[in-house]
C-alpha positions in Angstrom: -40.4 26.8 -162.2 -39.5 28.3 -158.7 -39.0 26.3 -155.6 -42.1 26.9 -153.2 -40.4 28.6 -149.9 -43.0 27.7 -147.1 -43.6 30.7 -144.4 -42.2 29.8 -141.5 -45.2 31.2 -139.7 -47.3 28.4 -141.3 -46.9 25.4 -138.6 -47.4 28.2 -135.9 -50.9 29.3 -137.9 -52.5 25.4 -137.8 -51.2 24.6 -134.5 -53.4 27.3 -133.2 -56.3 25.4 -134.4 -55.3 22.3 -132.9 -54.2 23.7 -129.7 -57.5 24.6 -129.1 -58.9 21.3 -129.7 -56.8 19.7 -127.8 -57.1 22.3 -125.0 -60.9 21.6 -125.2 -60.0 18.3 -124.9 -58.0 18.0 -121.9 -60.2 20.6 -119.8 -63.2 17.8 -120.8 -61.2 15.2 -119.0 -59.9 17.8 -115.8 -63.2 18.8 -115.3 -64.7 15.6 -115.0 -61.7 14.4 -112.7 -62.7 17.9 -110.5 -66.1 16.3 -110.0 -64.6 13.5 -108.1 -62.9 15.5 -105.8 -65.5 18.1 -105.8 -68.5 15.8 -105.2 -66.4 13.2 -103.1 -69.0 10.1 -101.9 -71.6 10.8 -104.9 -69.9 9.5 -107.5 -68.4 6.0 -107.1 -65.3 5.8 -109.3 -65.1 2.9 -111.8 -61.6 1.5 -112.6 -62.1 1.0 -116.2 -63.6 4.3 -116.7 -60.7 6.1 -115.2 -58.3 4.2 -116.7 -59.6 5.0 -120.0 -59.3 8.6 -119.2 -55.6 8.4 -117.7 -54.9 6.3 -121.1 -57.0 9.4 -123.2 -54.9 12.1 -120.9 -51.7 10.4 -122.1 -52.9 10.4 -125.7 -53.8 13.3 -126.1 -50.7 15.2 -124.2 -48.5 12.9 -126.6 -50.5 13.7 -129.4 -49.4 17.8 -129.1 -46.0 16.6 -128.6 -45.4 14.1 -131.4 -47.3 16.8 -134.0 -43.9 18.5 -133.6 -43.3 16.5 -136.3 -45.3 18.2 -138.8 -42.5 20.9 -138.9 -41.4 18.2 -141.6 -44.3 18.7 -143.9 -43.1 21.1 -146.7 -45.9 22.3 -148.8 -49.8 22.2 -146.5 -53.1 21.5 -148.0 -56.5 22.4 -147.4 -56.9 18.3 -147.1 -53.9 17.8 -144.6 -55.1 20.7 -142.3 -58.7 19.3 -142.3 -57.4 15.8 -141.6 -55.8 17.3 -138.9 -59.0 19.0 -137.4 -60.5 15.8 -137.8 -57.8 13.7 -135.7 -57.7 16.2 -133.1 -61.7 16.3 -133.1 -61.6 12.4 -132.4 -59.6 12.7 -129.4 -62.1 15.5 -128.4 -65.3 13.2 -129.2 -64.1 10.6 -126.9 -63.2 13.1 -123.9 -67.2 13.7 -124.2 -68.1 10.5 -124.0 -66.1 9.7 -120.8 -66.9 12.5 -119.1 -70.7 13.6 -121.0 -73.0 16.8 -120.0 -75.4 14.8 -118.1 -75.6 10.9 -116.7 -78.6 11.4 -114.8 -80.3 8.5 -116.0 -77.7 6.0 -115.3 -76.8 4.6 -111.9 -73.2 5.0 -111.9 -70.0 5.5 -114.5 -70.1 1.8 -114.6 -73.5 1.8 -115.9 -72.9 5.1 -118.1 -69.8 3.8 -119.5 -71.1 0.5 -120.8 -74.1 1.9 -122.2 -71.7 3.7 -124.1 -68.9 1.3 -125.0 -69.9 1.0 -128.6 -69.1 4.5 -129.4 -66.5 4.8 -126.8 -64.7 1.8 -128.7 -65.4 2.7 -132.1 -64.2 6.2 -131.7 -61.1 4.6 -130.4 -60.4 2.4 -132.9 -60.9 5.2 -135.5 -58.6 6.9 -133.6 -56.0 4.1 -134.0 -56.7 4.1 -137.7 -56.3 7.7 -138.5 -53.3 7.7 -136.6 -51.5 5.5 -139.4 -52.3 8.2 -142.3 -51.2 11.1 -139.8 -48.0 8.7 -139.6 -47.7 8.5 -143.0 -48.4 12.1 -144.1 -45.4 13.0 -142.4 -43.1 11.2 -145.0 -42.2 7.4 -145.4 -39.0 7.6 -143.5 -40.8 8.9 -140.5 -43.4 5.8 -140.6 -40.4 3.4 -141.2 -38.6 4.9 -137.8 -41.4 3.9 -135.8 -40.6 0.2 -137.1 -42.7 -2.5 -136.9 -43.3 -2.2 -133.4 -45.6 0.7 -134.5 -47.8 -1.4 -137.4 -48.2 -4.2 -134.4 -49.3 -1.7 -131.8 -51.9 0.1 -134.0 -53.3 -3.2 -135.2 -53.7 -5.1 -131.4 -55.0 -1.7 -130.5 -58.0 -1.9 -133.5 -58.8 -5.5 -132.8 -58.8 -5.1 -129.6 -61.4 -1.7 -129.7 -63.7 -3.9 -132.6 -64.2 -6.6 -130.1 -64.9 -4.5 -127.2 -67.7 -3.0 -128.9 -69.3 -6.3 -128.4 -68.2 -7.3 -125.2 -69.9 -7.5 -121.8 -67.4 -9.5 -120.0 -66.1 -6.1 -117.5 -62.5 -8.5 -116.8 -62.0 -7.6 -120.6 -62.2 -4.5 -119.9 -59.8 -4.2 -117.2 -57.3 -6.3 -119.2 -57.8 -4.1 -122.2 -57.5 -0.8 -120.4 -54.6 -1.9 -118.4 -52.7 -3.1 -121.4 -53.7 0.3 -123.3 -52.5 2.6 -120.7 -49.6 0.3 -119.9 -48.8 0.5 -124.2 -49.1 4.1 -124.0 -47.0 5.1 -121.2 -44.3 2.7 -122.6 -44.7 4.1 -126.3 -44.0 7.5 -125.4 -40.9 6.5 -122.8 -39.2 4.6 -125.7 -40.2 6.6 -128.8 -41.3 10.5 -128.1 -39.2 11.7 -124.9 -37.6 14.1 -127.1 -38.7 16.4 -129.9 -36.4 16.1 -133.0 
């Protein structure tokens, strides 16, 4: 039986696709950001809410730069490249969410935001959980270099997003969003500065 010889061109072809997702993705959060500056004095700026999207602008930079990995994956699938559509489409589903097409009938992004929080937190912890099988997808001895740092981090992370669905308590909030942004920067300094 002969060895299958991926074409090098095939990494370049799917990364298209997710380039554009992401790109949608990080124009969602730029343009809602714009509004601040554009519409300075309307819109009162809510702490968690922009901490949430510093944290999603950190994610989802990090997430184009740690697929680099896939270049690892030998033979793709129909069922990997959908899975990736998906993951990417997550990130892109919570960008809506922080920053949606119209708010009219809410006061603020205070009020917006909470009426929201059980999608914006479930999203996220899906997020979280499809991030293990993208780890995993891209071999055994890629999810064991992460350590067990990485197992920890994903499970706080999904805990944490369950209970905020169901939380009201706005200090939560601020601790969660501060220790998520505060995880995330630190995760990328200590695992993903460089591409290998």
């Amino acid at each position: 039986m002969e060895a299958y010889a991926p074409h090098p061109d095939q990494l370049v072809h799917i990364r298209i696709i997710l380039g554009v997702i992401m790109g949608l993705s990080l124009t969602r959060l730029l343009a809602g950001l714009a509004m601040f500056v554009q519409h300075a004095g309307r819109e009162r700026v809510y702490p968690v809410h922009m901490g949430w999207v510093l944290f999603l602008f950190f994610a989802v930079i990090h997430f184009w730069w740690f697929q680099f990995s896939l270049h690892g994956v030998v033979r793709w699938s129909f069922k990997l490249y959908l899975f990736l559509i998906f993951y990417a489409a997550l990130f892109f589903l919570i960008c809506t969410i922080l920053f949606p097409d119209r708010k009219e009938e809410h006061l603020s992004f205070a009020d917006y935001f909470h009426s929201r929080q059980k999608w914006f937190y479930g999203l996220l912890a899906a997020l979280f959980t499809v991030d293990v099988f993208d780890t995993l997808w891209k071999g055994i001895d890629h999810f064991h270099a992460l350590g067990t740092v990485y197992l920890a981090r994903q499970s706080i992370m999904i805990l944490l997003c369950l209970t905020a669905i169901f939380v009201r308590n706005r200090y939560f909030h601020y601790f969660f969003v501060v220790c998520a942004l505060t995880a995330q920067i630190l995760w990328i300094v200590r695992y993903y500065q460089f591409l290998y």
